[in-house]
C-alpha positions as CSV (number, residue, x, y, z in Angstrom):
1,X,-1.9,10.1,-26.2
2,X,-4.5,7.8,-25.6
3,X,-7.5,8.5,-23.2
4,X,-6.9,7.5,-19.2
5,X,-8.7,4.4,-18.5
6,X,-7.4,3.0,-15.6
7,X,-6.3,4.5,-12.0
8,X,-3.6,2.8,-10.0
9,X,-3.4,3.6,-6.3
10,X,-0.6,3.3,-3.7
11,X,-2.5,2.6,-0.6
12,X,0.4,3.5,2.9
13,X,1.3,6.8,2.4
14,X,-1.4,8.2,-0.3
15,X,-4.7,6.6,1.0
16,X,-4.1,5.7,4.2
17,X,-0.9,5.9,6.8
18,X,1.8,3.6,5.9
19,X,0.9,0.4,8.1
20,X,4.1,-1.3,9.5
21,X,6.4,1.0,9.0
22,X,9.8,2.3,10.6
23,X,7.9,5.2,12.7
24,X,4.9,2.3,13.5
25,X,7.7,0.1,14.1
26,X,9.6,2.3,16.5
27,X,6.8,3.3,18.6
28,X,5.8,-0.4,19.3
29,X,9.7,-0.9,20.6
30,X,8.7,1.9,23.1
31,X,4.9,0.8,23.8
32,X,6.5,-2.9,24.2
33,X,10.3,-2.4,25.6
34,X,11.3,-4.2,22.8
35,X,15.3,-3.8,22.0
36,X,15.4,-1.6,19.3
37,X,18.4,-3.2,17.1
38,X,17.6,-6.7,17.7
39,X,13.8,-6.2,16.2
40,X,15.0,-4.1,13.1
41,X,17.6,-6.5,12.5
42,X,15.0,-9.4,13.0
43,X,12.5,-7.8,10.7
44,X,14.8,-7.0,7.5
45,X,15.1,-10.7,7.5
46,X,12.1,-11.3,7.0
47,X,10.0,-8.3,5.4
48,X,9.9,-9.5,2.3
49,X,8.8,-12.7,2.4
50,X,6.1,-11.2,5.0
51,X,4.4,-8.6,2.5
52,X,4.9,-11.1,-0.3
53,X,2.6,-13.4,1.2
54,X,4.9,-16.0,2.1
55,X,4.7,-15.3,5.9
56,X,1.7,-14.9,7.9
57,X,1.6,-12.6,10.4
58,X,1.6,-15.4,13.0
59,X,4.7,-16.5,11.4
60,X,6.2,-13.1,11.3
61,X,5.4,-12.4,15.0
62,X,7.4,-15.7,15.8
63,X,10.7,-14.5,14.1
64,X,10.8,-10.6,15.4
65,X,8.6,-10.5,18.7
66,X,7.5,-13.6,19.9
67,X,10.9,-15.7,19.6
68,X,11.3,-15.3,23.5
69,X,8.7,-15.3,26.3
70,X,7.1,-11.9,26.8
71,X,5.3,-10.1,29.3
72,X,2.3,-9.3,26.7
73,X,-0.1,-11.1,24.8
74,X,0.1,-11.9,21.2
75,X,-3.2,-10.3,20.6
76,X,-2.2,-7.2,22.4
77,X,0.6,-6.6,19.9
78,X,-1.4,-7.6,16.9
79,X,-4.0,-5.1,17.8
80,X,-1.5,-2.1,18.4
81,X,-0.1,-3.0,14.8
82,X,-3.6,-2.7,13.3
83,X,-4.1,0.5,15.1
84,X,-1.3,2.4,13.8
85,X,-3.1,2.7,10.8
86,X,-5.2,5.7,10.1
87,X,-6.8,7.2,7.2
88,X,-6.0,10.4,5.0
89,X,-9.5,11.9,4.6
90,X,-9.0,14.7,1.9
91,X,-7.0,11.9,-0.4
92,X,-10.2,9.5,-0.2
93,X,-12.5,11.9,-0.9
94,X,-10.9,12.4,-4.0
95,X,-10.9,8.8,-5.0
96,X,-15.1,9.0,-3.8
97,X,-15.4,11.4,-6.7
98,X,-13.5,9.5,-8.9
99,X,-15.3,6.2,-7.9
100,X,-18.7,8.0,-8.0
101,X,-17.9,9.2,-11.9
102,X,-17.6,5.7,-12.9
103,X,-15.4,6.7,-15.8
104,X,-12.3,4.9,-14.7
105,X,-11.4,1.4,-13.4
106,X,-10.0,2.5,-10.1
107,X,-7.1,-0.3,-8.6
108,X,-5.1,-0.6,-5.5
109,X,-1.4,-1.4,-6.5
110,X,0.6,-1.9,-3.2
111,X,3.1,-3.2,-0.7
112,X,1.7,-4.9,1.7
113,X,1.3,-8.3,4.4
114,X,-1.6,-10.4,3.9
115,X,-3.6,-9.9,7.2
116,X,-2.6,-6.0,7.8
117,X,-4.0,-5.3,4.1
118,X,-7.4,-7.3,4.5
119,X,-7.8,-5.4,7.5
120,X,-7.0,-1.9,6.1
121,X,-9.2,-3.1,2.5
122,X,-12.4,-3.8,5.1
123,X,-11.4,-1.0,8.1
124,X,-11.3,1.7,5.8
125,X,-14.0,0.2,3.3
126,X,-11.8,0.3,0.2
127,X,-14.0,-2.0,-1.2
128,X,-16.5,0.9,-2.5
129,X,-13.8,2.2,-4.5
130,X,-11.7,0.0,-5.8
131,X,-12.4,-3.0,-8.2
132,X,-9.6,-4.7,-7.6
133,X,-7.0,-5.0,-5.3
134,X,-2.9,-5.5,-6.6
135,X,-1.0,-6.5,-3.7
136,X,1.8,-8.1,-3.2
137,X,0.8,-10.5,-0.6
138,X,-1.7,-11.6,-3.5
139,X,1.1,-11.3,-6.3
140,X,3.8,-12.6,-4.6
141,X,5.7,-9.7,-5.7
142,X,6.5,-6.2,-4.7
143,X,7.2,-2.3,-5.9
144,X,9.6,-1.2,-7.5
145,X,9.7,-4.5,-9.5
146,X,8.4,-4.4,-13.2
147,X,7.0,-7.5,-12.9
148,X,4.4,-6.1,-10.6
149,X,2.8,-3.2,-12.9
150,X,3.4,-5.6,-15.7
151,X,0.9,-8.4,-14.0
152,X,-1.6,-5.2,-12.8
153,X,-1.9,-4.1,-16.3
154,X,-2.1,-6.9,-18.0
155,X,-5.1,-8.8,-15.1
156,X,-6.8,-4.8,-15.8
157,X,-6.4,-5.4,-19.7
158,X,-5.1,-2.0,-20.1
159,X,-2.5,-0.7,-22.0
160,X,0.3,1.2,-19.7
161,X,-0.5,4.7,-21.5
162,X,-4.0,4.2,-20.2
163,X,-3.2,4.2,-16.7
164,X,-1.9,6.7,-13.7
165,X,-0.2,5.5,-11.5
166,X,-0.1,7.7,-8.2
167,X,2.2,6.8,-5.4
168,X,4.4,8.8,-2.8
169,X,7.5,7.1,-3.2
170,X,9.9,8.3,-6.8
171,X,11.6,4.9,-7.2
172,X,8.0,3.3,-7.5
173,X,7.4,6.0,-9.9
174,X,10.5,5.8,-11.9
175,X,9.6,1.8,-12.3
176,X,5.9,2.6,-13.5
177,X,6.9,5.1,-16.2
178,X,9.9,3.3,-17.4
179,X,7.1,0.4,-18.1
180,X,5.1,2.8,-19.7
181,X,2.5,4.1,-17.0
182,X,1.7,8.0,-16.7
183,X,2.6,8.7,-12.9
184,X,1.9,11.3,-10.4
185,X,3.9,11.9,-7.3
186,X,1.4,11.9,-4.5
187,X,2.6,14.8,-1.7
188,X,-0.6,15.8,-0.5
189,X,-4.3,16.0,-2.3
190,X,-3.9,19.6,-3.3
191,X,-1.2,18.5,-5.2
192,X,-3.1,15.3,-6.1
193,X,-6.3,16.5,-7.9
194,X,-3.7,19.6,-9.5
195,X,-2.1,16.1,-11.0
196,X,-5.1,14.8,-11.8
197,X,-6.2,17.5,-13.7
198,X,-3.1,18.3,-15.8
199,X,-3.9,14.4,-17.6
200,X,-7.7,16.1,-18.2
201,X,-9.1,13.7,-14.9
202,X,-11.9,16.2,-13.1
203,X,-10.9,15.6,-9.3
């Protein structure tokens, strides 16, 4: 096999908290008194045009909160939905290391609406990491698709059996080793750097 090149990194749920989702989701229906059913209901319909970057969050906050008048501010509930997001320590010192080495190209491949992941990229400084950011509010397309590590490796000029993709989620998985990426099922960052050195990567 040849050498690992290239580090792909789900960001909710390996990096950092997941950032909008059910659990975030249910505790602003009890922070806000929101009906519970109506704003799940309201917020399939539109999730994936939100983290594809086809809503904004403006426009997203029209269709599942702010449809009807409510007794809270706009900016009150965007700030609660940035603050449910919270970092996992142990798994980004791990990616430090791996970032300080300078032997890989590290990458964020991930899920996510436009404004929430600029804010989580600059909150949690991903910038000194990462060298590039694969989202799919900047893709306009979303795990588990192909098409999604099929555009990451081909923008990283990597061939898939060059990469690792790590992620906590196994249909994500399944869809980056079926196109040919080596993958590592992130539960925890024991686990993680035990993955990392199994492929020969000193974490």
């Amino acid at each position: 096999m040849p050498d690992i090149r290239g580090l792909f990194w789900d960001v909710g749920g390996v990096l950092l908290t997941n950032g909008w989702d059910r659990a975030a989701r249910g505790r602003a229906v009890e922070a806000f008194g929101l009906d519970r059913d109506e704003f799940e209901t309201r917020h399939a319909e539109v999730d994936a045009p939100f983290e594809l970057g086809r809503l904004t969050l403006d426009e997203y906050l029209d269709r599942v909160v702010f449809y009807e008048r409510r007794r809270f501010e706009r900016q009150t509930f965007k700030e609660f939905m940035f603050g449910q997001s919270q970092a996992h320590p142990d798994t980004l010192a791990v990616v430090e290391r791996l970032a300080a080495s300078r032997r890989y190209l590290l990458a964020a491949l991930n899920n996510e609406s436009l404004e929430l992941n600029e804010y989580r990229i600059a909150r949690f400084g991903l910038r000194r990491y990462f060298s590039v950011f694969f989202s799919s509010c900047f893709l306009g397309v979303k795990k588990p698709e192909a098409a999604i590590y099929r555009i990451a490796l081909q923008l990283a000029q990597l061939h898939p059996e060059e990469t690792v993709f790590i992620d906590d989620r196994p249909l994500n998985l399944e869809c980056a080793a079926h196109c040919g990426m080596r993958t590592i099922h992130y539960q925890g960052s024991e686990g993680l750097a035990a993955g990392l050195r199994a492929l020969g990567i000193d974490a």
